[in-house]
VEXDORO-242081 format. One record per residue (C-alpha): chain; residue in one letter; residue number from 0; x, y, z. Coordinates in nm, 2 decimals. Each point is the difference from the previous one (the first is absolute). Layout:
N
ch,aa,i,east,north,up
A,a,NUM,X,Y,Z
...
END
This chain:
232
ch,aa,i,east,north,up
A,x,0,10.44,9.71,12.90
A,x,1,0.35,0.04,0.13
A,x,2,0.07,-0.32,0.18
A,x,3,-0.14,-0.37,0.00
A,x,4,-0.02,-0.15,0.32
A,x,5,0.15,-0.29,0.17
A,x,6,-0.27,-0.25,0.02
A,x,7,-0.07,0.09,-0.40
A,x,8,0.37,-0.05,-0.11
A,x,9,0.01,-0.32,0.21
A,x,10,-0.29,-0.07,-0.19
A,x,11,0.09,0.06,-0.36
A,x,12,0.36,-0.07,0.04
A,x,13,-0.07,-0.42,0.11
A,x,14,-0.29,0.01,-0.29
A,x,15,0.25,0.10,-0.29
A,x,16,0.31,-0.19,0.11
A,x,17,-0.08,-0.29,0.23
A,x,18,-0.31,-0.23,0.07
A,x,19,-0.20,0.27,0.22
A,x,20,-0.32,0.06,-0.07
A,x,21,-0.18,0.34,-0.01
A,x,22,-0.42,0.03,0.03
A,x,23,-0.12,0.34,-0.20
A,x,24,-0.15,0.26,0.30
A,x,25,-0.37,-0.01,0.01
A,x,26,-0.02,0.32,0.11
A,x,27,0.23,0.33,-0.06
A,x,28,-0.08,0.28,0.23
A,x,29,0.14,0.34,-0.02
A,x,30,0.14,0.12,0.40
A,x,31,0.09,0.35,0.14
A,x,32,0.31,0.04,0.26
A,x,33,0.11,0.21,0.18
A,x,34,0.38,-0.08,-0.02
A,x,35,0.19,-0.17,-0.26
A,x,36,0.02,-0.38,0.06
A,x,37,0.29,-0.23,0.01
A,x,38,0.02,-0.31,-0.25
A,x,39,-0.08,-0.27,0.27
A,x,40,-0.29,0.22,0.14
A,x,41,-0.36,-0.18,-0.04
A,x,42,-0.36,0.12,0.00
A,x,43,0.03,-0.06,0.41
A,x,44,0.30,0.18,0.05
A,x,45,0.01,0.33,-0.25
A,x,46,-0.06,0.32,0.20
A,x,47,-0.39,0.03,-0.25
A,x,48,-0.27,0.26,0.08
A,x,49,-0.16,-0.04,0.32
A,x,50,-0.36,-0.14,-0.04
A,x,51,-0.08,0.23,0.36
A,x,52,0.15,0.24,0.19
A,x,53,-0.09,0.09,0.33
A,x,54,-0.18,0.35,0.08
A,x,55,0.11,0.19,0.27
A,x,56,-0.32,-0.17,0.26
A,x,57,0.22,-0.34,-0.07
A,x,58,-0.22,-0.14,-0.26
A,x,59,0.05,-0.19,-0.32
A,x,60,-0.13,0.17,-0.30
A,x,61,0.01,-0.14,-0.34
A,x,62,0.25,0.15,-0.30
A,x,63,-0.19,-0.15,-0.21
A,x,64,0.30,-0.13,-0.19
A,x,65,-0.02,-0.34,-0.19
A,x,66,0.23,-0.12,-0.30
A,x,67,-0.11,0.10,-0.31
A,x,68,-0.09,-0.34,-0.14
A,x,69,0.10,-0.12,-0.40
A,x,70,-0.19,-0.31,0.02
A,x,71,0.13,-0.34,-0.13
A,x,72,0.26,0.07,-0.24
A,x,73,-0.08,-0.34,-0.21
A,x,74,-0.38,0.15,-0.05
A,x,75,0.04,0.37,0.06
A,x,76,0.34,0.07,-0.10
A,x,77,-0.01,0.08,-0.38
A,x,78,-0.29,0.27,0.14
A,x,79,0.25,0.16,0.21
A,x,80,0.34,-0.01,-0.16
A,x,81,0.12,0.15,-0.34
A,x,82,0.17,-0.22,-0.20
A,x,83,0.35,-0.04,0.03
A,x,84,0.19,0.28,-0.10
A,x,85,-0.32,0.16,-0.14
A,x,86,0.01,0.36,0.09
A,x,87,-0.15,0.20,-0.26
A,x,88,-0.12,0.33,0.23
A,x,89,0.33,0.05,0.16
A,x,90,0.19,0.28,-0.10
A,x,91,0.41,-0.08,-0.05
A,x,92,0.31,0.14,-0.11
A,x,93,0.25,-0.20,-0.16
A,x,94,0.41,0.10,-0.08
A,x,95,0.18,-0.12,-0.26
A,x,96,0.35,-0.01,-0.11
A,x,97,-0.03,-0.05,-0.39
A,x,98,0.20,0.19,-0.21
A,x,99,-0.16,0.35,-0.10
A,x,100,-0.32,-0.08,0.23
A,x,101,0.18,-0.02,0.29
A,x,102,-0.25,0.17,0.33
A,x,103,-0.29,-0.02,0.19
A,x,104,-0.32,-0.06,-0.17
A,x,105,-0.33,0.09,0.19
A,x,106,-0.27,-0.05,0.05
A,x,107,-0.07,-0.33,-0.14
A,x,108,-0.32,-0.24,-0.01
A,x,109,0.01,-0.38,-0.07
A,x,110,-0.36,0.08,-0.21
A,x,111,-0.04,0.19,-0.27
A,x,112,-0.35,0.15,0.12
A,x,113,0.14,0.09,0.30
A,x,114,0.28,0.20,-0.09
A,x,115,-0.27,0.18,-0.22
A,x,116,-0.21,0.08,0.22
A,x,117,0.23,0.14,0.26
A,x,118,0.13,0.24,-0.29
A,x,119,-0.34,0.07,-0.14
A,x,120,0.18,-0.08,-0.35
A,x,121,0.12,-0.26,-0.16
A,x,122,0.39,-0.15,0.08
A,x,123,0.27,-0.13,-0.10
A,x,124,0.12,-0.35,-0.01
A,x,125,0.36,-0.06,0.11
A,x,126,0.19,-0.35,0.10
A,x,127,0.34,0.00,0.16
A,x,128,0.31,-0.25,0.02
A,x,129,-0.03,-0.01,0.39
A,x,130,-0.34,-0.16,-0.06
A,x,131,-0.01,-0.24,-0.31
A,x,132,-0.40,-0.06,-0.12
A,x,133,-0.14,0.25,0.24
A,x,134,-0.19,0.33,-0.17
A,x,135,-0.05,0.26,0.20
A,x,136,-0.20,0.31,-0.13
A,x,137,0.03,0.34,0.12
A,x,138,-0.21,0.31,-0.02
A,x,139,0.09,0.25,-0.29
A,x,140,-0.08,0.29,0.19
A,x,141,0.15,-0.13,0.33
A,x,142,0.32,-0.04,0.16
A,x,143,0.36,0.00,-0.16
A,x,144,0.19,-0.24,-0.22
A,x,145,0.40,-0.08,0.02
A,x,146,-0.01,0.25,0.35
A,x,147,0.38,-0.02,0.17
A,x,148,-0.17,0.03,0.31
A,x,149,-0.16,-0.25,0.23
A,x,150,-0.38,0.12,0.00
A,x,151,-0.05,-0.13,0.38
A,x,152,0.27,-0.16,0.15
A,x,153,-0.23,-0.11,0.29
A,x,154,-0.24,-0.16,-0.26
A,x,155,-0.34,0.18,0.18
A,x,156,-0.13,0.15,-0.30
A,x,157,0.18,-0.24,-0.30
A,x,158,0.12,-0.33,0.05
A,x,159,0.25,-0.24,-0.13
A,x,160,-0.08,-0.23,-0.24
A,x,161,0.09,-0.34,0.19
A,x,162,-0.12,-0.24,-0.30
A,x,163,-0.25,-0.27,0.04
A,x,164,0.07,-0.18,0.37
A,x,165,-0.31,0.17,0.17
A,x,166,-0.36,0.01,0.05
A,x,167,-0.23,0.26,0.16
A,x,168,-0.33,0.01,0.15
A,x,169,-0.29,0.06,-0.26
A,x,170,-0.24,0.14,0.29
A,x,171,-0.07,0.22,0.24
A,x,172,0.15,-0.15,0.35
A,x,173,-0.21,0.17,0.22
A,x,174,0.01,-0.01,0.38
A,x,175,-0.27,0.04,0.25
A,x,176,-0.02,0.41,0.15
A,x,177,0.22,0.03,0.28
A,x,178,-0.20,-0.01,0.34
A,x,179,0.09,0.20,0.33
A,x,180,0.34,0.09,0.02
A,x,181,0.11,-0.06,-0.31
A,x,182,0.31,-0.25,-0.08
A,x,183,0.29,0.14,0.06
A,x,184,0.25,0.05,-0.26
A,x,185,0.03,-0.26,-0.26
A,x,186,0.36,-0.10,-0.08
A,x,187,-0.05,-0.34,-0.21
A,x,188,-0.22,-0.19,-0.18
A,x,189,-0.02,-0.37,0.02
A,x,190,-0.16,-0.28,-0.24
A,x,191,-0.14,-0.27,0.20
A,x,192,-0.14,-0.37,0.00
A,x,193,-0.26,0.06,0.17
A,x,194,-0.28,0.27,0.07
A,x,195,-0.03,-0.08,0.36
A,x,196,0.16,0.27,0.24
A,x,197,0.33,-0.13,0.18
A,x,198,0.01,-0.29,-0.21
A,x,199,0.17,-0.18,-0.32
A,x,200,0.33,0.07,-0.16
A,x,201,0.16,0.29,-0.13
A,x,202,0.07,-0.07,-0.42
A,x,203,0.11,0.34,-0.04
A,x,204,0.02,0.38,0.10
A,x,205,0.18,0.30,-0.04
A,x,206,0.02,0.33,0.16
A,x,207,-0.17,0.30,-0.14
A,x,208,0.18,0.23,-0.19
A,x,209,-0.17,0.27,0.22
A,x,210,-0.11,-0.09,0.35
A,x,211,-0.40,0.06,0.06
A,x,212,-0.19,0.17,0.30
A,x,213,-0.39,-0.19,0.01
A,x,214,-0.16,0.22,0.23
A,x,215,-0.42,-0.07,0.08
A,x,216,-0.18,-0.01,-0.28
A,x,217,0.26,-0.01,-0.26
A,x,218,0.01,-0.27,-0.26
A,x,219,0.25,-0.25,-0.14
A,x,220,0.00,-0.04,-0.42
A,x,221,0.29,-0.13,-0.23
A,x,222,-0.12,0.09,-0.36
A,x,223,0.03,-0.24,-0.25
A,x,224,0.40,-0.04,-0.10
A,x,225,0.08,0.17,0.35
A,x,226,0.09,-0.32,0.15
A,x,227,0.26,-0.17,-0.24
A,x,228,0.15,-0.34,0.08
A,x,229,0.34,-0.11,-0.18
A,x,230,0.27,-0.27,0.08
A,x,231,0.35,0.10,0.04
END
């Protein structure tokens, strides 16, 4: 997630340095937009998917949108988020300027299983200044090791090892099939306090890397580690 809201930084900032109080979300909801919202936006003023749009006879017909609800995140939430900074099926690339090993290294797993079974071999440990304590593991018949070049500078196929200040969703996060019309082009994603359309406060949300056309009948998913929440 890219930015934190207003309401949440209110929030958090009174909790940790004056004698504000802050009551955990029951719910966390998951919300499609259709632009990118501002800080001070809230669940009644964000430009969301339409829950109808009119047909040409004038007459409301169901998108059947809804936010894609997480549950209670004091019951539910250990279900639906990795641990923090546990990310062991994410592939990564890491650079380093040590002496003699200086250069890209890719790709790279946090596990040791999964970097094997990407390669179909075994792998290769290697640790790395930059990262003091952290193995990673990469594939022995994969990749590249001390590369000058920058695998992918737009971090779509590798990406950058950012350390341990992030979780991830460890589900499916699966949205109803679109209904008639479809829902326009998705521009942003939203984390919400509430499940309940037009409602609740925005905690956090980010634009997607790569805007979305949902036409009719086309369905929603973030794979597990898709959506990845870090504070920065």
């Amino acid at each position: 997630m890219a930015a934190i809201s207003d309401y949440l930084e209110s929030k958090l900032l009174n909790f940790i340095f004056r004698k504000g109080t802050f009551d955990k979300p029951t719910n966390i909801s998951v919300a499609l937009l259709n632009t990118v919202p501002g800080d001070n936006d809230t669940g009644a003023t964000m430009n969301e998917v339409a829950i109808e749009n009119q047909n040409q006879a004038g007459v409301a017909v169901p998108t059947q949108y809804a936010r894609a609800s997480l549950g209670d995140p004091a019951v539910d939430g250990d279900g639906k988020w990795t641990d923090v900074g546990n990310d062991p099926n994410s592939a990564y690339f890491v650079y380093t300027a040590a002496v003699d090993v200086s250069g890209y290294y890719y790709p790279l797993y946090l596990a040791e299983a999964q970097a094997n079974a990407a390669g179909g071999t075994t792998s290769t440990n290697y640790e790395f200044d930059e990262f003091p304590g952290v193995s990673f593991y990469k594939p022995d018949n994969q990749g590249d090791i001390k590369n000058p070049v920058n695998p992918d500078p737009t971090e779509i196929v590798y990406r950058r090892y950012d350390g341990n200040g992030f979780i991830q969703n460890d589900d499916n996060i699966t949205f109803e099939r679109a209904g008639r019309n479809g829902w326009g082009i998705i521009k942003a994603v939203a984390l919400m306090d509430s499940d309940t359309y037009g409602e609740g406060n925005i905690l956090m949300y980010a634009p997607l890397e790569v805007e979305k056309s949902i036409g009719e009948g086309d369905i929603v998913q973030f794979i597990p580690s898709q959506l990845e929440i870090s504070l920065k």
